[in-house]
N, C-alpha and C positions, 0 to 999 in steps of 0.2 A: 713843517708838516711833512708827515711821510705819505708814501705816494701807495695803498692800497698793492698789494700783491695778491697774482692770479692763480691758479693750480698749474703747478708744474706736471708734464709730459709724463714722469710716472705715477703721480696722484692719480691724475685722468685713467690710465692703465689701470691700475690696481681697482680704479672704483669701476671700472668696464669690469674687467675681469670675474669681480665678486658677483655683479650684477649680473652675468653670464649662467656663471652657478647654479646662483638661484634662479633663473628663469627656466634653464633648464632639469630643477627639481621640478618645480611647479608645473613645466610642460608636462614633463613624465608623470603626475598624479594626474593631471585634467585628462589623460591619455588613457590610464588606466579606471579613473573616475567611469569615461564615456565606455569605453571596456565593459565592463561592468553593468553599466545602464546597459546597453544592448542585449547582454546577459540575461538580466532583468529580467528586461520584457521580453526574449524566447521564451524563460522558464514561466512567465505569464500565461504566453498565449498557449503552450505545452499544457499544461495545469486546466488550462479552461478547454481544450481539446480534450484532453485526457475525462476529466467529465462527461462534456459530452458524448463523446465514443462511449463511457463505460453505463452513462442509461441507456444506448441504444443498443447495445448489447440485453442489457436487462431483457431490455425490454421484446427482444428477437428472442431469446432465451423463453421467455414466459409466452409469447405466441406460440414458439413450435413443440413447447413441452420441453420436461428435464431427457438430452440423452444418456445414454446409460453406456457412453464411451465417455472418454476425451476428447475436447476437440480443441483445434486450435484456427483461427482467424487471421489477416490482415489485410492491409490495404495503406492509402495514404490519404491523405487530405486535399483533393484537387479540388472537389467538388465545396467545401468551404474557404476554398481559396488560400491556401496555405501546403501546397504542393512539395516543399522542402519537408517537409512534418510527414512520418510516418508512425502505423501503429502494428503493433501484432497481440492478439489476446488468445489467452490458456485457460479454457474453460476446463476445469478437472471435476469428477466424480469425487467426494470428500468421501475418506477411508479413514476410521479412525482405527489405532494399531493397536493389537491384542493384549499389546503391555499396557498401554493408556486404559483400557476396559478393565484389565485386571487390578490395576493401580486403584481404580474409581472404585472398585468393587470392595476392596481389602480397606480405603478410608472409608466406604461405608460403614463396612465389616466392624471396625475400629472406634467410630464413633457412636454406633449402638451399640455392640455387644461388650467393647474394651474394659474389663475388670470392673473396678470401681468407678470407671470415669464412664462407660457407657451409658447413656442417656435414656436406653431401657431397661437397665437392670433392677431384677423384678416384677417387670408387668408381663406374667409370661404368654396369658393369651393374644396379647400383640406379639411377644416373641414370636409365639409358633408362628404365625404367618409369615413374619416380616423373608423367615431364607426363600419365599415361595418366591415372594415379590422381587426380591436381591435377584433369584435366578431369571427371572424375566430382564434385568437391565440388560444384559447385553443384546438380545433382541432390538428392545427398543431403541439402544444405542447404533445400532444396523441400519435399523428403520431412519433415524434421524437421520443419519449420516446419505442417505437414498435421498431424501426431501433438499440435500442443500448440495449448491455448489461451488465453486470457489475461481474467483475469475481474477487472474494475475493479468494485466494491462501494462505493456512497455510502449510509450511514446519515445522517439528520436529524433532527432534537429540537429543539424551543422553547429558546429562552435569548432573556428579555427580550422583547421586540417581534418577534425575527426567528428564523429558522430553523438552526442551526449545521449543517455537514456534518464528518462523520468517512468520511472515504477510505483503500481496503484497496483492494491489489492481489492477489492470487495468479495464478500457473500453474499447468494442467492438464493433466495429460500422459495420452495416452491409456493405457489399461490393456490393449490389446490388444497390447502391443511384443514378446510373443513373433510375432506374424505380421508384422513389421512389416522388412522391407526397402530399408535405406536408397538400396540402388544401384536398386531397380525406379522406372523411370520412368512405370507404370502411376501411374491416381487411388488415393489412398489411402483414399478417402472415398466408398463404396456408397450 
């Protein structure tokens, strides 16, 4: 009978060795796995901050009235206990630009009156009104532009060495739109 043999001095080694390896692949994923999850849940808590800063904003916005500047905001988050978190918000005055108007104007233009494809060609006493009406849009498109605002929201939080930003837009539309008349060429803004 033979007598069982044991693993020889480099077996042991080499299976240390391999094993090494791989533990150290595996560290390095569990490593960057937890990485990650803490990630996570900044850009969590970020996101659910970012909300709520962006209704109370609304909502200070619709208390004090639309202004008729730009304004800009910020602060941090001490006070919901998250003091590393900070916010800054840009309330702007929406301007829409004379090429945008004139663009809107000319596919109007285009899909009523365009040749044969125009959709009133034809019925001419709709025609006659309709350039009246055409030349009220950009009025109106003023007026609209007076009633809304637009609120760019950047939250930030540490990650590593630097500072990350989570960016949120909303619109705000004034709440007075039962007084609101798109054809008056009066300021909308007291």
């Amino acid at each position: 009978m033979t007598k069982p043999r044991g693993f020889t001095l480099l077996e042991v080694l080499l299976a240390l060795a391999i094993l090494a390896s791989a533990l150290t692949v595996l560290l390095g994923t569990a490593a960057n796995s937890s990485q990650q999850a803490v990630f996570a849940n900044d850009l969590t808590i970020a996101s659910q901050l970012a909300r709520s800063k962006m209704i109370d904003i609304e909502y200070e916005i619709m208390e004090e009235g639309f202004d008729s500047t730009d304004q800009q905001l910020r602060g941090d988050f001490s006070r919901e206990g998250q003091p590393d978190y900070t916010w800054e918000a840009n309330i702007q005055v929406v301007e829409i630009p004379e090429s945008a108007k004139e663009e809107f104007l000319a596919q109007i233009n285009t899909q009523l009156f365009g040749g044969d494809q125009g959709a009133l060609q034809g019925n001419a006493a709709f025609s006659a009104m309709l350039p009246m009406l055409i030349a009220e849009l950009p009025t109106m498109i003023n007026n609209i532009g007076k009633k809304v605002r637009k609120v760019d929201l950047v939250i930030e939080f540490s990650r590593g060495s630097g500072r990350f930003p989570l960016k949120v837009s909303q619109y705000v539309i004034d709440p007075k739109l039962n007084e609101f008349n798109v054809f008056d060429d009066s300021p909308a803004l007291q």
